[in-house]
C-alpha positions in Angstrom: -30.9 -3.7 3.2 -28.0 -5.7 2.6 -26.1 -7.6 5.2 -23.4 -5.6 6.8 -19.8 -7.0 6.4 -18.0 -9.0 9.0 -15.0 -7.5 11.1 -11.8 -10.1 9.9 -10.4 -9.3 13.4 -9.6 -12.2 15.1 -8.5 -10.4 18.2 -5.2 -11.5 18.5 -3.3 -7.9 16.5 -0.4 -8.5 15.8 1.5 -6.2 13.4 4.0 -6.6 11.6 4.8 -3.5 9.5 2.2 -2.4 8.2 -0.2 -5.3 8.3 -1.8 -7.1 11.1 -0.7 -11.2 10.1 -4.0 -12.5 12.2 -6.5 -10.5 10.0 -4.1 -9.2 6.8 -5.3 -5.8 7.0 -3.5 -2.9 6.8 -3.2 -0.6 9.8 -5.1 2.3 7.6 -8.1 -0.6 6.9 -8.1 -1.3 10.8 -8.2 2.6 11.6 -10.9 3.2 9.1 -13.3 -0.1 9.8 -16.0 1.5 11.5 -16.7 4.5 8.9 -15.8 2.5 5.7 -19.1 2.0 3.7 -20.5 -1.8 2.7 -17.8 -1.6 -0.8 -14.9 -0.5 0.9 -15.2 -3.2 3.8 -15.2 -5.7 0.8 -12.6 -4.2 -0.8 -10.4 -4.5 2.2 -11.4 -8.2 3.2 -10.2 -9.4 -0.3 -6.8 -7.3 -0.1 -6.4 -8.9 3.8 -7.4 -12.5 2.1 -4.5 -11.9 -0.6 -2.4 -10.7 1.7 -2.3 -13.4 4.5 -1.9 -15.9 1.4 1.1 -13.9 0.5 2.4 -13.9 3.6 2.0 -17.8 4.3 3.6 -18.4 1.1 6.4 -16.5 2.2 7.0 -17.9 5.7 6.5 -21.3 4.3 8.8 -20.6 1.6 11.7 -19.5 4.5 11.0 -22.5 6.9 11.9 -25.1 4.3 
């Protein structure tokens, strides 16, 4: 069986909108964790990843 996928929660939720900006999932993705199947949860981690990037680029981008 294949390995199951890691949580991204950090435990520090913070939302902002829509999207938690410690993990970079959506609130939907954080709702549905424990009954999305092994595709799904990998599906979600890469959207989180892409997100958080986005969202550093952004503050970044605003700080300077």
């Amino acid at each position: 069986m294949a390995k199951d996928i890691e949580n991204p929660c950090v435990s520090l939720c913070q939302l902002n909108s829509e999207m938690c900006v410690s993990c970079g999932r959506s609130r939907e993705e954080i709702r549905k964790w424990r009954g999305m199947k092994r595709p799904e949860k990998m599906a979600a981690v890469q959207k989180a990843t892409a997100r958080l990037k986005a969202f550093s680029k952004k503050k970044s981008k605003g700080q300077g």
